[in-house]
N, C-alpha and C positions, 0 to 999 in steps of 0.2 A: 694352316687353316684353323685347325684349334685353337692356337694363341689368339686369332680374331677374335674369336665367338664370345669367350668369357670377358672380355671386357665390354664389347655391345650390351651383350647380356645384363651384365652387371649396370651400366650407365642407363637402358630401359628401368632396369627397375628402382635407381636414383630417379629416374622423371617421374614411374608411375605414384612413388611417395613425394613428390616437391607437390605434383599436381594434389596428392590428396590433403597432404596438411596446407595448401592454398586453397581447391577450391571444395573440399568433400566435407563429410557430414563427420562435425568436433574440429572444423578447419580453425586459422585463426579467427578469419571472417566471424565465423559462426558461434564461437567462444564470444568473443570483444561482444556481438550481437545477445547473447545469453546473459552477460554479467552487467548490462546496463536495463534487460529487461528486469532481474532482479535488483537490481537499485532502485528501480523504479517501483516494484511491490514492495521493497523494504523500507520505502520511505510512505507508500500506501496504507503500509502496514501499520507503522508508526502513527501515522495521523490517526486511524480507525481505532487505536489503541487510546489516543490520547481521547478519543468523542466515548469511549465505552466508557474509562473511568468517569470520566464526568456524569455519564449517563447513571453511573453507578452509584453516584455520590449523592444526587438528585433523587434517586430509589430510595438509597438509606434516608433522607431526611425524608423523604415522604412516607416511609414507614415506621420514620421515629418519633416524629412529634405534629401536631396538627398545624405548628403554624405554618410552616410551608405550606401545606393547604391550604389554609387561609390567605396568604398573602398571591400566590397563584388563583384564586377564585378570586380574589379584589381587581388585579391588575387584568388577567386575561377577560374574563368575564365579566368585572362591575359589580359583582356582589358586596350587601350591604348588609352588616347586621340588624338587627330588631334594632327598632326606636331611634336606626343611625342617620344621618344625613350625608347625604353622596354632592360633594363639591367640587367641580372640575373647572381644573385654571390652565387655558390656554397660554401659548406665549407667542 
């Protein structure tokens, strides 16, 4: 009767571990699901990296010299110096 038990026993708890690393939490499912949601912010990441620098870069000249200024208040805006004449050429 003995000799039954430990092998049942033993093959239970062979399924109760198949079933966890299939369907429980850290399964493969759940892993595969994980390392694509990180792919996904590390390539989020990367873009929000690449618009900060630039954003950074746009700082520094506008805190380094006025022409940035200038040419940003020309384009966006239309502003014109004293005594200047504002010519726009359609195409």
């Amino acid at each position: 009767m003995r000799s039954r038990i430990v092998p049942i026993i033993l093959v239970l708890l062979l399924l109760i571990l198949q079933w966890q690393l299939w369907t429980g939490r850290g399964s493969v499912r759940d892993v595969a699901q994980l390392q694509e949601k990180l792919a996904d912010q590390k390539e989020a990441n990367a873009k929000a990296a690449i618009n900060n620098e630039r954003l950074s870069a746009e700082v520094n000249d506008l805190k380094e010299g006025l022409e940035m200024v200038e040419e940003r208040a020309r384009q966006e805006l239309g502003m014109v110096k004293p005594n200047e004449v504002f010519v726009q050429i359609t195409r």
